[in-house]
C-alpha positions as a Markdown table, in Angstrom:
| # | Residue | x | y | z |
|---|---|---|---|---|
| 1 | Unk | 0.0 | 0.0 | 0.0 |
| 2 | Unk | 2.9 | 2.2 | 0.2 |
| 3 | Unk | 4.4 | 1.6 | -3.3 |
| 4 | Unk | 3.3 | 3.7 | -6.0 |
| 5 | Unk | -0.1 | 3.2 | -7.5 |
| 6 | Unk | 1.6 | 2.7 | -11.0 |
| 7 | Unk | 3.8 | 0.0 | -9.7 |
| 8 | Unk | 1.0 | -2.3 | -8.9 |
| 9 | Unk | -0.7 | -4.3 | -11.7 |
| 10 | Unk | -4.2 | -5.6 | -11.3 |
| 11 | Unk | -3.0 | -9.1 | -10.1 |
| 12 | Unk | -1.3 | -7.9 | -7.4 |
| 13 | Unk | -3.8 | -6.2 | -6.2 |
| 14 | Unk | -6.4 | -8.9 | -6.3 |
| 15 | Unk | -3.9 | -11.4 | -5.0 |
| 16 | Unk | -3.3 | -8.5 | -1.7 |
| 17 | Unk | -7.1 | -8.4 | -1.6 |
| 18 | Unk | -7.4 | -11.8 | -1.6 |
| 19 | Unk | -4.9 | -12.5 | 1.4 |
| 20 | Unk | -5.8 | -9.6 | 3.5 |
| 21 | Unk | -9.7 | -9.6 | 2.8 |
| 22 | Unk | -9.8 | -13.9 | 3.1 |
| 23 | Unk | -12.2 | -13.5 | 0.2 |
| 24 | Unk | -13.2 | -15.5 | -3.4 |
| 25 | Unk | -14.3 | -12.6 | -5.1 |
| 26 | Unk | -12.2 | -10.5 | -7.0 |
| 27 | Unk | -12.4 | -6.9 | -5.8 |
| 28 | Unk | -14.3 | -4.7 | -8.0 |
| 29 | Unk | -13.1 | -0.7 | -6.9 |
| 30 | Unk | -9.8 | -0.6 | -6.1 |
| 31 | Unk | -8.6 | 2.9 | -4.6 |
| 32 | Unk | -5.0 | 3.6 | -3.6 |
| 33 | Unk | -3.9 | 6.8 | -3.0 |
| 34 | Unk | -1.7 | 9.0 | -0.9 |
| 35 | Unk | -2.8 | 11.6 | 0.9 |
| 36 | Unk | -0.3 | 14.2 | 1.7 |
| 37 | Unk | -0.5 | 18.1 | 3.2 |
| 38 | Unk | -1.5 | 19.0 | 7.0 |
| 39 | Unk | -2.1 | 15.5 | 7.1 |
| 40 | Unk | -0.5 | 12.2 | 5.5 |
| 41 | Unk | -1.5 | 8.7 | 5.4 |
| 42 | Unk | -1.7 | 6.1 | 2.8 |
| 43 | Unk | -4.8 | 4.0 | 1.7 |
| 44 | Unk | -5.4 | 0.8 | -0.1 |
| 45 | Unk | -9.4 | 0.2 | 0.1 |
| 46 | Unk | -11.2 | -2.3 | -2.2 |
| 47 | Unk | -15.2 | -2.8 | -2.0 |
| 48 | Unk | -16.0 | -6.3 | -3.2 |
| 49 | Unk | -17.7 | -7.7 | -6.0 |
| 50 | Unk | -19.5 | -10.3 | -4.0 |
| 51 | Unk | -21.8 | -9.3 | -1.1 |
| 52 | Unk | -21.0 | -10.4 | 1.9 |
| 53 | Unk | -23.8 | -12.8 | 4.3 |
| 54 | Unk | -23.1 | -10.2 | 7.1 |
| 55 | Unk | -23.3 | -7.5 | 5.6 |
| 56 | Unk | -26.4 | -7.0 | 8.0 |
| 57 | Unk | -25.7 | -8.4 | 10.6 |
| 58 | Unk | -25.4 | -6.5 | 14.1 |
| 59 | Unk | -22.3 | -8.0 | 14.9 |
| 60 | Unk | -20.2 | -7.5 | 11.7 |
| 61 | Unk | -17.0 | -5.9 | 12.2 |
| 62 | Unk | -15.5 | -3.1 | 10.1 |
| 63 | Unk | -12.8 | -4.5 | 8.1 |
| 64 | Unk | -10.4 | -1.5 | 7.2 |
| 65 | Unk | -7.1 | -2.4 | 9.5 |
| 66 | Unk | -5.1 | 0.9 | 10.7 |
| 67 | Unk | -1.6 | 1.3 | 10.6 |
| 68 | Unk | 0.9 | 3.9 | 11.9 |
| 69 | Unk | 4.0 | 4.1 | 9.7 |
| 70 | Unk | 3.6 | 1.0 | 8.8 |
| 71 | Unk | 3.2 | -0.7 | 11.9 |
| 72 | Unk | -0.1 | -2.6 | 12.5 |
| 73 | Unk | -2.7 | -1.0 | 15.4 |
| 74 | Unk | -6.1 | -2.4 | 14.9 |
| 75 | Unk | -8.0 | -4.9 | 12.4 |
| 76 | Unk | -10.9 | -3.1 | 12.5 |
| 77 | Unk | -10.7 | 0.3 | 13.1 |
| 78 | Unk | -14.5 | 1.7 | 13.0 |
| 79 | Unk | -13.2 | 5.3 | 13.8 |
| 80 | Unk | -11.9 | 5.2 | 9.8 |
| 81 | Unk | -15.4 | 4.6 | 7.8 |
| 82 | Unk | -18.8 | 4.9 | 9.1 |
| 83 | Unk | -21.0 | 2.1 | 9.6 |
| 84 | Unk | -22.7 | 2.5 | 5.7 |
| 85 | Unk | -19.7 | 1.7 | 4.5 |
| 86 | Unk | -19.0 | -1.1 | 6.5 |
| 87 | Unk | -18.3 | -3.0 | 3.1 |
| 88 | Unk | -15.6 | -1.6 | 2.4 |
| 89 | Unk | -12.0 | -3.5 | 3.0 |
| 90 | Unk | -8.4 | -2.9 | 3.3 |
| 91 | Unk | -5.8 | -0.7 | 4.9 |
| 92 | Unk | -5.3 | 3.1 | 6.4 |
| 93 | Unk | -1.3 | 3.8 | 7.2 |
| 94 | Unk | -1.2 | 7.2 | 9.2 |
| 95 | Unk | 2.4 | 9.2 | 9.2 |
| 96 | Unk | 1.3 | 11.2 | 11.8 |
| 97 | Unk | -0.8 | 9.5 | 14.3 |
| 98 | Unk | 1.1 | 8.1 | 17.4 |
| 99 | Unk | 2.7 | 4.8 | 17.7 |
| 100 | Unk | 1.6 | 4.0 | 21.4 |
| 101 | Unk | -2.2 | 4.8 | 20.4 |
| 102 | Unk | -4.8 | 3.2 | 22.7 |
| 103 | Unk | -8.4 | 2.2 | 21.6 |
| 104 | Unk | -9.6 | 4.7 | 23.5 |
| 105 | Unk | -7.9 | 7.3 | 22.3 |
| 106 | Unk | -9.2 | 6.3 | 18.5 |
| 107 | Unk | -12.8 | 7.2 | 19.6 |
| 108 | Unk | -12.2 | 10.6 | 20.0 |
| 109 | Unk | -8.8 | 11.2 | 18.3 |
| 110 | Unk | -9.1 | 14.6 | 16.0 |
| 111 | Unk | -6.4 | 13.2 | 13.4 |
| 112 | Unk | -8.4 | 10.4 | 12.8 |
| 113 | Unk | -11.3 | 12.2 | 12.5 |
| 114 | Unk | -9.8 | 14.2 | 9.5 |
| 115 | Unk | -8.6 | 10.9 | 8.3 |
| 116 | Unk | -12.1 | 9.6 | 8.1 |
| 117 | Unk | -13.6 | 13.0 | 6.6 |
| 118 | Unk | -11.1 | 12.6 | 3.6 |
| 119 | Unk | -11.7 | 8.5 | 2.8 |
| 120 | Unk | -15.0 | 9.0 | 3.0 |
| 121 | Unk | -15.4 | 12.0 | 0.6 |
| 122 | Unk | -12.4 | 9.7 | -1.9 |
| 123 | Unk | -14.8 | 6.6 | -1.9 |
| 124 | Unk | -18.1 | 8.2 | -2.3 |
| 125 | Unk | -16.2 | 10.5 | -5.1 |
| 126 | Unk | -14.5 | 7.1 | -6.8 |
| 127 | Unk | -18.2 | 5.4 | -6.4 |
| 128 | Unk | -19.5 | 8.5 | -8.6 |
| 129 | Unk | -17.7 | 8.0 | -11.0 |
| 130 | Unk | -18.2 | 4.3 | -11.5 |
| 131 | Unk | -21.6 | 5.5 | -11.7 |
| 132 | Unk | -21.1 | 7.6 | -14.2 |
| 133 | Unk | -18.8 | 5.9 | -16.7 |
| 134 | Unk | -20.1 | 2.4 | -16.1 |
| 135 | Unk | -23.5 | 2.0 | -15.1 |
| 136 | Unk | -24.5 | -1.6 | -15.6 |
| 137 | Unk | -21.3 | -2.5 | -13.5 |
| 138 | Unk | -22.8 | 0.2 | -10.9 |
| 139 | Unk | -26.6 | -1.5 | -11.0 |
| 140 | Unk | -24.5 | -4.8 | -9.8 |
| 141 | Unk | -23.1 | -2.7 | -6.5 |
| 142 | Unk | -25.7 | -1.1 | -5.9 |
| 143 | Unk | -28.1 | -4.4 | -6.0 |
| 144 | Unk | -25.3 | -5.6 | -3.3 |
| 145 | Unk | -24.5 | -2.8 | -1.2 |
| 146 | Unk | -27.4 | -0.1 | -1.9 |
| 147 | Unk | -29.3 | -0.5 | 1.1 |
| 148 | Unk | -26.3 | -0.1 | 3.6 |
| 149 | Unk | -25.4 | 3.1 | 1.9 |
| 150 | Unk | -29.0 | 4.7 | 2.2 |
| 151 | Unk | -28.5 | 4.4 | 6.0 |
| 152 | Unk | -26.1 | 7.0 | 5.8 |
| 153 | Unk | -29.4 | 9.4 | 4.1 |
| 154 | Unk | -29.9 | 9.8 | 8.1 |
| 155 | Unk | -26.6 | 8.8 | 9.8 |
| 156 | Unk | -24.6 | 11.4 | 7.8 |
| 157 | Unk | -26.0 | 14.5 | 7.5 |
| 158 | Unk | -22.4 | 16.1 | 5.4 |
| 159 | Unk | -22.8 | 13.4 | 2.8 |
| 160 | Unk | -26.2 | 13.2 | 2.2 |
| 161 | Unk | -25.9 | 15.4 | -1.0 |
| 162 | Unk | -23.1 | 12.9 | -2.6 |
| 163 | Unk | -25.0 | 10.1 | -1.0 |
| 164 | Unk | -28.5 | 10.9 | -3.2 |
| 165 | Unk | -26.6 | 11.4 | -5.9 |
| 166 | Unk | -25.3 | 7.9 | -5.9 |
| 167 | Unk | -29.0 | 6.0 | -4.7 |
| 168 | Unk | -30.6 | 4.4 | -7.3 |
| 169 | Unk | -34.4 | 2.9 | -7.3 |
| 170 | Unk | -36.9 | 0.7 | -9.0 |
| 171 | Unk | -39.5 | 2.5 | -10.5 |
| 172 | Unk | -43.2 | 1.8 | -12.4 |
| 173 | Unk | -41.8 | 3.5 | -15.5 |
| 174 | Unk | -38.5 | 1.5 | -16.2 |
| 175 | Unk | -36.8 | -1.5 | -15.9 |
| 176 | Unk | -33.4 | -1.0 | -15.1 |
| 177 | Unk | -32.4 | 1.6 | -12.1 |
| 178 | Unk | -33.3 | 4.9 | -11.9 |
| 179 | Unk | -31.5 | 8.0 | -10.0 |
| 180 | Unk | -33.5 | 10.9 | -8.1 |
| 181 | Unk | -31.8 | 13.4 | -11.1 |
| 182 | Unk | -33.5 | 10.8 | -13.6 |
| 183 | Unk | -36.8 | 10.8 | -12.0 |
| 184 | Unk | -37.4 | 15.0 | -11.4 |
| 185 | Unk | -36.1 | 15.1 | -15.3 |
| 186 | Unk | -38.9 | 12.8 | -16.4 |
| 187 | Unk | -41.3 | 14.5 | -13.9 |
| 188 | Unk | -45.1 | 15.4 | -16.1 |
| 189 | Unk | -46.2 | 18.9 | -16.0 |
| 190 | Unk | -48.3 | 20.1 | -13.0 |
| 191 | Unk | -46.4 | 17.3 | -10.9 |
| 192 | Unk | -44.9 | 18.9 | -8.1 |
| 193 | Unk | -43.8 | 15.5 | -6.0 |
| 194 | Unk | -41.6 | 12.6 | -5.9 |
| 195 | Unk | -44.2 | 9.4 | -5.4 |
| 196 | Unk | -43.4 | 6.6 | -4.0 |
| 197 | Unk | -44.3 | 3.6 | -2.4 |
| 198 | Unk | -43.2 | 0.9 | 0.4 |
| 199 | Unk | -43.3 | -2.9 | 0.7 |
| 200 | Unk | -41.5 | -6.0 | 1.5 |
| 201 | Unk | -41.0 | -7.0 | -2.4 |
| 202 | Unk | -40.6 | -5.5 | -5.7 |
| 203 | Unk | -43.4 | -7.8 | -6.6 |
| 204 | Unk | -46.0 | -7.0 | -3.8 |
| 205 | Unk | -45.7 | -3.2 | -4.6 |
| 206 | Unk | -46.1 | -3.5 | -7.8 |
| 207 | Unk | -49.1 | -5.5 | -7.6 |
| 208 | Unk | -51.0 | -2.5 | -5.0 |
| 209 | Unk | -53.9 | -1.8 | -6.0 |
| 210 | Unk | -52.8 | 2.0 | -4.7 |
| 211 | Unk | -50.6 | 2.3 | -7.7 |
| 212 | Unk | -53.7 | 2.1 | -10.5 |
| 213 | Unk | -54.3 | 6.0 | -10.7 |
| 214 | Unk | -50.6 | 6.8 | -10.7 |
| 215 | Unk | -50.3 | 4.4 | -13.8 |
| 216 | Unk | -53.4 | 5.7 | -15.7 |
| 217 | Unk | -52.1 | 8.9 | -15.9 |
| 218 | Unk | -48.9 | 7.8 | -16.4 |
| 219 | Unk | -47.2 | 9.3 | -13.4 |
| 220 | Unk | -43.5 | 7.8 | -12.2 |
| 221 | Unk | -43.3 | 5.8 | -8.8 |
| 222 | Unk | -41.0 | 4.6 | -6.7 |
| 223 | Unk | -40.7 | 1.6 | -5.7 |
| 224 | Unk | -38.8 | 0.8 | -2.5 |
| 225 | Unk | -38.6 | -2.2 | -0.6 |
| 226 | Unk | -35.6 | -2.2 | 1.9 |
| 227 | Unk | -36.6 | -1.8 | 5.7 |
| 228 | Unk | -34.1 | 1.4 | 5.9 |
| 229 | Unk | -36.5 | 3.6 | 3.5 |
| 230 | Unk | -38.9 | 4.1 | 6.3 |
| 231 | Unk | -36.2 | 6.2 | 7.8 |
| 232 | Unk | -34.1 | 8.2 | 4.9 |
| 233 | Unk | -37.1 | 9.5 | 3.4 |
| 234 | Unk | -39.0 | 11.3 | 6.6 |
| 235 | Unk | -35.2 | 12.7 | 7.6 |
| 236 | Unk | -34.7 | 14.1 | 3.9 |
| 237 | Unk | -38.2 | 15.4 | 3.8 |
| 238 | Unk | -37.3 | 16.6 | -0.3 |
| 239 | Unk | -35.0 | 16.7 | -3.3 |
| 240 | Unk | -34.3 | 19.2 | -5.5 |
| 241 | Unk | -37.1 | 21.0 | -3.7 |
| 242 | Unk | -39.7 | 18.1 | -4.4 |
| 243 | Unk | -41.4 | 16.6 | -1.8 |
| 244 | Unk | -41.2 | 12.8 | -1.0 |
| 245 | Unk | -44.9 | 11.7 | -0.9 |
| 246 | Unk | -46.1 | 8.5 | -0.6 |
| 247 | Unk | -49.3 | 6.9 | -2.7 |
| 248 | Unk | -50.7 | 5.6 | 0.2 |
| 249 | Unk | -51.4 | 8.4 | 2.0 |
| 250 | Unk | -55.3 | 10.1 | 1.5 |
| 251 | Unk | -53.6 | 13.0 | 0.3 |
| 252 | Unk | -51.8 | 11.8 | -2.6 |
């Protein structure tokens, strides 16, 4: 993780992911970087191609190790990512953090703090991209790993801008996935809300009898189906000045 990014070909990378991560998959984001200026460190962070069985469960571990000048500290530093990205793996090597650091002193630690605020910005920045340049490989992740990252819509009230730029949703009117920017874009003339509505399965909401008006006069709805929606939305309120409103109340 310390060597130069263009010293490293692909299959070294996926053979380090593979040892450090103890995974099958082949990773598939790879970010190395160095980060140099009032503060340095180096990181080597991967987010998997496969999703992993925990990935919801309460007692699943961060698994981004910290190291300080390249000596090892902790296997799963939480203080580094927050818990939405709790997919992510690999390695953070601080130059400037102390040697002799104690758990303790991680939770509240201001370097690390600024360590954090600068990995996450890097990976929800890299994920853009993806997004942008290769979206069928992005309707894959997001498939995987969507519904931890709409936790941070309420946990994290400094990303939530990058964060709804990166959701993506089912929706009555297509059949691939659809982004909020996608959905005002297409929005019909007079309509002043984003619609949606919630369920256990894609298949049960699309079967509500609720959803009849919206598709005779041919108005877009989403369709969400993970248990974290029936936070995200109430704490967000609106996008792009749009309301969130959902079919089943009287008033829509």
């Amino acid at each position: 993780w310390r060597t130069s990014k263009k010293d490293v070909t692909e299959e070294q990378y996926k053979e380090f992911y593979h040892h450090h991560a103890h995974a099958f998959d082949d990773p598939w984001l790879t970010l190395h970087w160095r980060a140099e200026g009032k503060i340095e460190y180096n990181s080597l962070l991967f987010v998997p191609s496969a999703k992993p069985l925990d990935l919801f469960h309460p007692d699943r571990k961060h698994c981004v190790k910290l190291y300080v000048r390249r000596v090892f500290i902790t296997d799963s530093c939480e203080e580094i990512l927050p818990a939405y990205l709790r997919f992510v793996r690999g390695i953070v090597d601080s130059e400037d953090l102390p040697l002799n650091i104690s758990r303790e002193m991680l939770q509240h630690n201001p370097l690390l703090a600024k360590i954090r605020q600068g990995v996450v910005k890097r990976v929800l920045g890299d994920l853009q991209k993806k997004a942008e340049s290769a979206a069928g490989e992005y309707a894959t992740f997001w498939n995987n790993f969507g519904a931890a990252l709409k936790e941070g819509l309420y946990e994290d009230a400094e990303q939530r801008d990058p964060l709804l730029k990166l959701a993506r949703f089912r929706t009555t009117a297509a059949d691939g996935l659809v982004s909020l920017a996608d959905y005002v874009g297409r929005l019909k003339p007079g309509q002043d809300a984003i619609y949606y509505i919630t369920g256990e399965t894609l298949e049960a909401v699309r079967r509500s009898p609720q959803l009849e008006g919206f598709r005779a006069k041919n108005i877009e709805v989403l369709l969400l189906t993970d248990p974290v929606d029936e936070f995200w939305i109430p704490a967000i309120g609106q996008y792009d000045g749009k309301p969130f409103k959902s079919v089943t109340r009287g008033s829509a």
